[in-house]
N, C-alpha and C positions, 0 to 999 in steps of 0.2 A: 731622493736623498734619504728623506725618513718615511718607515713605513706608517706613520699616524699620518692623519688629517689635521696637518699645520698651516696656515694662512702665508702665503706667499704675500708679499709688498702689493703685488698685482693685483690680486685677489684678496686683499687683508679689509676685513668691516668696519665698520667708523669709528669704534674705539680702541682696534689692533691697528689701524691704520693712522690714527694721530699719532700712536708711538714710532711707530714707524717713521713719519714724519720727518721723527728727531734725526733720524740717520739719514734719510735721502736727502733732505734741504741742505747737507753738508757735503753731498753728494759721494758718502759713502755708504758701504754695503750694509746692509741690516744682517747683524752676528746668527751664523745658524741657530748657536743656544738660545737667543734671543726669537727668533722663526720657532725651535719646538717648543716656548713656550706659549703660544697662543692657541697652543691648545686646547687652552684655558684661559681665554680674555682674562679671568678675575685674578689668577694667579700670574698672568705679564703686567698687568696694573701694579701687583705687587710688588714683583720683583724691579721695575721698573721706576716704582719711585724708590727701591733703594738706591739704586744706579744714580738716580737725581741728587737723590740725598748725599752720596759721597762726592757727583760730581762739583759739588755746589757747597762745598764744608768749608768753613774758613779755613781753619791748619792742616785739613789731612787735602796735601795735594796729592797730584798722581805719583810723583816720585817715592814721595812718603808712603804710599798705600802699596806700589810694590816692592817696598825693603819688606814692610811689616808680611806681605805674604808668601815674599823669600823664607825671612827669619821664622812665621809659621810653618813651612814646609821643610825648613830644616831642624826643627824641632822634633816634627812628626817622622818625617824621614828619616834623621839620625845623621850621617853623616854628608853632606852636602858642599861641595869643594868646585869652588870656580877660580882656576888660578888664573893670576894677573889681573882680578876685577881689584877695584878701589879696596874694598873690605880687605881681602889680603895686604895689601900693602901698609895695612893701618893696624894689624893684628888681630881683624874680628873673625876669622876663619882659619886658626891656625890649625886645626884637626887636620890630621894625613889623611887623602883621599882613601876611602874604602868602598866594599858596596856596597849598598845603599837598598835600605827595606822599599822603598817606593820607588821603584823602575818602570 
């Protein structure tokens, strides 16, 4: 998959592999971004308690968390047009589709 030495589930040390934990015991897949980071135990510790951190926030639920990095991405991207979602229908995407800087 990647050419670093990343820790597979399999293969992951006892403190890439408690994180891990969190995804098998749910019996799903451990996310690749989440695999090339242990290329760096200390930096998937990291990154991992942010994951906690938002999983786990009182008001920013999941839903909430991806309007806001919709609404990021459409900032940065400039024009962003999904017809027939909710937003259109409510007036929040009324820009005409164009192209778009992030393809």
């Amino acid at each position: 998959m990647f050419l670093l030495k990343y820790q597979t589930p399999e293969q992951a040390s006892e403190g890439v592999a408690k994180i891990y934990d969190h995804f098998t015991r749910k019996r799903s897949p451990v996310p690749a971004p989440l695999q090339l980071m242990s290329i760096s135990p200390g930096l998937l510790k990291v990154f991992f308690e942010q994951i906690t951190y938002f999983m786990n926030h009182e008001a920013l639920s999941f839903p909430m968390l991806a309007a806001i990095r919709f609404l990021a991405a459409q900032e940065v991207c400039g024009n962003l047009h999904l017809r027939g979602t909710p937003g259109r229908r409510r007036g929040f995407l009324d820009r005409r589709p164009q192209p778009t800087k992030c393809t």
